[in-house]
N, C-alpha and C positions, 0 to 999 in steps of 0.2 A: 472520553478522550482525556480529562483532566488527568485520572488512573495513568496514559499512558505517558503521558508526557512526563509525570513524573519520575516512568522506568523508564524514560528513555535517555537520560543523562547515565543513569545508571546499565545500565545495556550499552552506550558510548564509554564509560567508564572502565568498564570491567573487560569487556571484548572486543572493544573499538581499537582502531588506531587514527589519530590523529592525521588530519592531510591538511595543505595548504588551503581547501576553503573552511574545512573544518576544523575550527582549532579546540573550541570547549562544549564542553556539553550544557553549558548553559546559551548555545546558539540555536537550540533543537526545541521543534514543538512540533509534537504527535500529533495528525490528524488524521490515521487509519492503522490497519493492519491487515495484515493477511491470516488467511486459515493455516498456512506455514509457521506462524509467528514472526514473522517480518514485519516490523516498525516503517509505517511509512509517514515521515515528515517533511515541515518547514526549516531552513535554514535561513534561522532568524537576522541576516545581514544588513543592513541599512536600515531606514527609516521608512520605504517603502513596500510594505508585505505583498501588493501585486505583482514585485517584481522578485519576489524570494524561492528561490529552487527549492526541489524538492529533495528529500534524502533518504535512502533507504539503510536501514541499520539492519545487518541481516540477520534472520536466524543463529546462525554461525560464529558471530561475529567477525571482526577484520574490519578494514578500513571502511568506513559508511560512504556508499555510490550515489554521489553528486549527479542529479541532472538536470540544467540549467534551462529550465520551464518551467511553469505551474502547476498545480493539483492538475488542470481539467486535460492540458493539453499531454501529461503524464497519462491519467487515466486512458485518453484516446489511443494514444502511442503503445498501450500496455496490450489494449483488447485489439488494436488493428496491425499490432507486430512491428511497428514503428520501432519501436524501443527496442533490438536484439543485443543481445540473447535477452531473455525475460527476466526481468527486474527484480523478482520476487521466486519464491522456493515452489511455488506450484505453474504447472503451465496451461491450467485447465481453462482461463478464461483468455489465456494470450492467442491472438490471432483469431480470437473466435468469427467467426463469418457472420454471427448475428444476435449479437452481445444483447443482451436483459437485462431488468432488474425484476427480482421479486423478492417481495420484501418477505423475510422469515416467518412471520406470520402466515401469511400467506401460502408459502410452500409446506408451512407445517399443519395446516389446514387439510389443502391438498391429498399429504400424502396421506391422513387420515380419512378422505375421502377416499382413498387407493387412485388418484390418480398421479398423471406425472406432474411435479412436485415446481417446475418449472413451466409448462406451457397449459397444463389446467385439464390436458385432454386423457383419452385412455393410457394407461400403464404403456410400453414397448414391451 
């Protein structure tokens, strides 16, 4: 994360544009991404970090989308379609019906067992 946060002033810099919550890129701190390339951060505002939105810097760049929640209730919103249109450059996990985690290890284990790389059982 440290990596991203440091291109993420830069990725603001370069393809961003400036909004009224967002004014500089030293208000941004990375804590994910997408397999898109989509920067997903904090919007370092006040003295309070549990109450700092989150921001997305897009692939694409353009003006970075404010939304005024946290990490967890972002994530929920993302996988249960709360958030539309979807947040990010892929739609593979938005609205999913029964959202996972496996951790990369894990599915790359998996598919070297040849099974499905996700739920552990036979290929489809």
């Amino acid at each position: 994360m440290r990596g991203m946060t440091e291109e993420a002033p830069w990725l603001f810099e370069e393809d961003g544009e400036p909004t009224d919550e967002v004014r500089s890129a030293e208000q941004i701190i990375a804590w994910g991404g997408s397999c898109t390339a989509d920067t997903l951060c904090w919007l370092a505002a006040g003295d309070e970090p549990d109450a700092w939105p989150v921001v997305v810097l897009g692939r694409n760049g353009g003006a970075p989308r404010v939304f005024p929640m946290g990490m967890a209730e972002f994530l929920h919103g993302m996988l249960t379609a709360e958030i539309d249109p979807c947040p990010i450059g892929i739609t593979d996990a938005w609205g999913c019906e029964s959202p996972r985690f496996v951790h990369w290890r894990l599915g790359r284990q998996r598919s070297r067992d040849r099974l499905d790389p996700l739920t552990g059982g036979p290929r489809s």
